[in-house]
C-alpha positions, -999 to 999 in steps of 0.1 A, spaced: -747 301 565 -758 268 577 -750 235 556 -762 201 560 -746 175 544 -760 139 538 -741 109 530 -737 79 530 -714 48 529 -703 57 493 -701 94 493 -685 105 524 -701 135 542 -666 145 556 -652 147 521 -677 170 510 -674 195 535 -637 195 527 -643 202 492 -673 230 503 -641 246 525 -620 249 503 -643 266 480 -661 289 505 -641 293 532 -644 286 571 -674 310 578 -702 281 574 -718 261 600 -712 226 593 -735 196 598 -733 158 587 -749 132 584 -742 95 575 -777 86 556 -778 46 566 -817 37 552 -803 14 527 -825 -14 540 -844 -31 517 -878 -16 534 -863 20 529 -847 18 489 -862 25 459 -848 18 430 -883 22 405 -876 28 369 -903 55 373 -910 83 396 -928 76 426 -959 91 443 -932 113 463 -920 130 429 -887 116 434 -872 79 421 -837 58 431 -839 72 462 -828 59 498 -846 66 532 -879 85 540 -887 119 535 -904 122 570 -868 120 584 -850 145 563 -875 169 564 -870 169 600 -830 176 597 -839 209 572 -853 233 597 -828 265 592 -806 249 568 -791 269 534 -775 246 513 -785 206 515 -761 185 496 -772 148 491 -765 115 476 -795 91 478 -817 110 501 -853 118 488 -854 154 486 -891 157 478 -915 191 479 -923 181 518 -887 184 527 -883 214 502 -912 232 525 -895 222 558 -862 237 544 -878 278 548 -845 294 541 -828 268 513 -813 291 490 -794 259 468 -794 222 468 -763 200 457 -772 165 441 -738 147 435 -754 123 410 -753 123 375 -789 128 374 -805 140 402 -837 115 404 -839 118 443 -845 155 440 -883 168 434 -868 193 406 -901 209 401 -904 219 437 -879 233 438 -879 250 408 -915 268 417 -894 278 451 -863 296 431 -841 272 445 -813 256 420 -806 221 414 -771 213 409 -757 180 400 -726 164 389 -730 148 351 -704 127 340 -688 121 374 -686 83 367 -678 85 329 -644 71 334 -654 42 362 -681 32 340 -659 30 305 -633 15 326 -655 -12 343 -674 -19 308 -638 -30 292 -631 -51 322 -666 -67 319 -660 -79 281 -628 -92 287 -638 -109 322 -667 -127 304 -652 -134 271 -615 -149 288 -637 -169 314 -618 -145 343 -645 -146 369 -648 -182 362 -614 -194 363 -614 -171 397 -646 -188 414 -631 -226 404 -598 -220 421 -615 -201 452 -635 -231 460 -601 -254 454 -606 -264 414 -575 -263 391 -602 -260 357 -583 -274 330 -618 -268 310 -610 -229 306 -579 -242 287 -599 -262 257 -605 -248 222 -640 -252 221 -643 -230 258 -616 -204 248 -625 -167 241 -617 -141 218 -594 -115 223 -601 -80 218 -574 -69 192 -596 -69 156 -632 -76 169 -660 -55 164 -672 -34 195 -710 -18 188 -718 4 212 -759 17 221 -755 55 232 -731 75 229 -731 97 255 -704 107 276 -692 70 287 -699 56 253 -673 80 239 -647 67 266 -656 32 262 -649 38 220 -617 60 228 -606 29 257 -616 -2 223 -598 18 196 -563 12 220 -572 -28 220 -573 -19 184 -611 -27 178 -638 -17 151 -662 10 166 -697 4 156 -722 31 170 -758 37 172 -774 65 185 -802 86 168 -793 114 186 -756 117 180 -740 129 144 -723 112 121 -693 136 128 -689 130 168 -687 92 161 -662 98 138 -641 116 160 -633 88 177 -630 69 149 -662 49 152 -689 45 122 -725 56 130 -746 24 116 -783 11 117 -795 -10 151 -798 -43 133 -764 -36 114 -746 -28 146 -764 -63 160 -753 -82 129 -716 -75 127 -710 -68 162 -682 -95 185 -693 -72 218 -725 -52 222 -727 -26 251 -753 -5 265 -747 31 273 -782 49 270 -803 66 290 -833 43 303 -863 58 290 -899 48 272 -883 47 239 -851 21 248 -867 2 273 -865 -33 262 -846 -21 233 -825 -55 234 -850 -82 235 -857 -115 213 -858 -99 180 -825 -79 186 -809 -117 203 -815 -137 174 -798 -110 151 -766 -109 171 -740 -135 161 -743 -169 182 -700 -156 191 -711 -123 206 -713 -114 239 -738 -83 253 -724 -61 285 -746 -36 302 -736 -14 327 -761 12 319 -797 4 330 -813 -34 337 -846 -26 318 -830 -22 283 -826 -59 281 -857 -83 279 -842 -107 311 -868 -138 297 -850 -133 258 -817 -128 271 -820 -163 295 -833 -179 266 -806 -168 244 -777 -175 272 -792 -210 274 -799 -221 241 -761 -205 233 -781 -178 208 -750 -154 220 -717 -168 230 -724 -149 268 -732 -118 285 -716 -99 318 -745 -74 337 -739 -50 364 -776 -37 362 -807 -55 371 -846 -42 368 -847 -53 400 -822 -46 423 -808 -62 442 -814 -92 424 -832 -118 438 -811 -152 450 -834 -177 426 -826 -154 397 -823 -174 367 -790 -158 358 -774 -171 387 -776 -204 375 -760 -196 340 -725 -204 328 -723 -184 300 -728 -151 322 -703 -129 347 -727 -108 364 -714 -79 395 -737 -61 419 -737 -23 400 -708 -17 407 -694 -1 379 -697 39 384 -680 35 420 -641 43 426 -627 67 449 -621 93 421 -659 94 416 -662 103 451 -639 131 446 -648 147 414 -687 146 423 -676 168 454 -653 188 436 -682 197 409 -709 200 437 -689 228 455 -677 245 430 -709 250 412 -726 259 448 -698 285 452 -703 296 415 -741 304 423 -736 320 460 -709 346 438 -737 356 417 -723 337 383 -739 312 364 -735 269 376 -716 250 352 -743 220 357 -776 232 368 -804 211 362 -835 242 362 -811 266 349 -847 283 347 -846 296 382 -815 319 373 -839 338 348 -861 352 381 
């Protein structure tokens, strides 16, 4: 059975086909490849699917399609997997996606082929929650400022005056927007700084917010009483823009907004207008609409803001675990049982 296996400079190729080893054994023919099309003619990171079907994707279709010829299983990171490569790929009996969502893939092509998409949800949950408390306490205790002061050879006694000191974490009000799977590890990570758990998500029950401890509230109540706000929802029609001046103006002028999650939930005009007219007390962003974000970017100019180049869903663990899942879901399906995460579980019904 013939695998191809493309990577790139985050998700190692070689550590794949260890984990696809150890699950099937030796009796596979093995090939790699290091995807490196992350110039900025050859990236798309669109909010919305493009012509190809396929969105957030990295490299042209024209060249994978020619690496498919004969292959069985295709495992990918960024590469577009869209219907023309699907038709190259004549004997593809499964495709791996080690993503949390797997955008790149044309699902519906290869659903109308029989072939099953499997993909790795939650495989940053814990980099994400972890980044997102280091974020709020980087922005809020000047951290990234203090650090950039002394790097260019400034002893800042200003980070040391009342009126520029920050609040610490221990009794302050975290709301958090979604409350999916790194929502819930950001609220389990707050409740040991021994913060308030505000939640809102229409989608979630009153009992699995509770669980953590958490309180499931309104929008404009979690805005109003809220020290930190964080995103952690899906980027869709319905929450795009969901923070923008109207939401601002209700959050405390001490508050400070992270979002690791997706750069079109925030208005960027309101939230520069609010970060300069000190409407919030700051904000620290690891997501941008448009990535990567341009040098005369307002934000760049802004004190009151720690901002990191998405960032937060990458540690060697996540590397691991999305193999790990990939594999042993591929292997599940090859045995004849049923994928753990399988985006068109539709296909197993033919």
């Amino acid at each position: 059975m013939k695998v191809l296996i493309v990577g790139d400079f985050f998700i190692k190729p070689s550590i794949v086909q260890s984990y696809l080893k150890r699950e099937l054994g030796e009796g596979l023919k093995f090939r790699t490849i290091e995807w490196k099309f992350f110039r900025e003619d050859k990236v798309s990171y669109k909010g919305e699917r493009s012509r190809l079907g396929v969105r957030e994707y990295a490299g042209s279709p024209e060249d994978l399609a020619r690496e498919v010829k004969d292959v069985e299983i295709l495992v990918v990171h960024g590469a577009p997997v869209t219907k023309e490569v699907i038709e190259a790929a004549e004997r593809l009996k499964v495709i791996g996606c080690t993503r949390g969502g797997p955008v790149n893939v044309d699902v519906k092509a290869a659903t109308e082929r029989g072939i099953p998409v499997i993909y790795t949800p939650g495989r940053n949950a814990e980099a994400v929650a972890d980044f997102t408390i280091g974020l709020m306490i980087a922005e809020a205790r000047n951290i990234a400022r203090a650090h950039a002061s002394l790097k260019s050879g400034r002893w800042e006694l200003a980070y040391n005056r009342y009126e520029n000191l920050g609040p610490e974490l221990h009794g302050k009000t975290l709301g958090i927007i979604g409350f999916g799977r790194i929502g819930r590890k950001v609220a389990v990570r707050a409740k040991a700084f021994g913060m308030k758990i505000l939640v809102y998500d229409p989608y979630v029950s009153k009992e699995k917010v509770e669980e953590v401890g958490g309180e499931k509230v309104a929008l404009e109540e979690l805005l109003r009483n809220s020290d930190f706000v964080s995103l952690h929802c899906r980027l869709t029609e319905e929450t795009r823009g969901i923070i923008g001046a109207r939401e601002l103006s209700m959050m405390k002028r001490t508050a400070y907004l992270i979002n690791t999650a997706r750069g079109g939930l925030i208005d960027k005009k309101a939230l520069i207008e609010a970060l300069k007219r000190r409407k919030i007390a700051g904000a620290a962003l690891d997501v941008y609409e448009t990535e990567p974000i341009e040098p005369d970017d307002e934000l760049l100019s802004l004190e009151n803001v720690t901002l990191t180049s998405h960032i937060a869903g990458y540690s060697r663990e996540v590397v691991h675990r999305s193999a790990s899942m990939v594999a042993s879901d591929i292997r599940r399906y090859l045995n004849g049982e049923k994928p753990k995460h399988i985006f068109n579980p539709i296909v197993l019904e033919r």
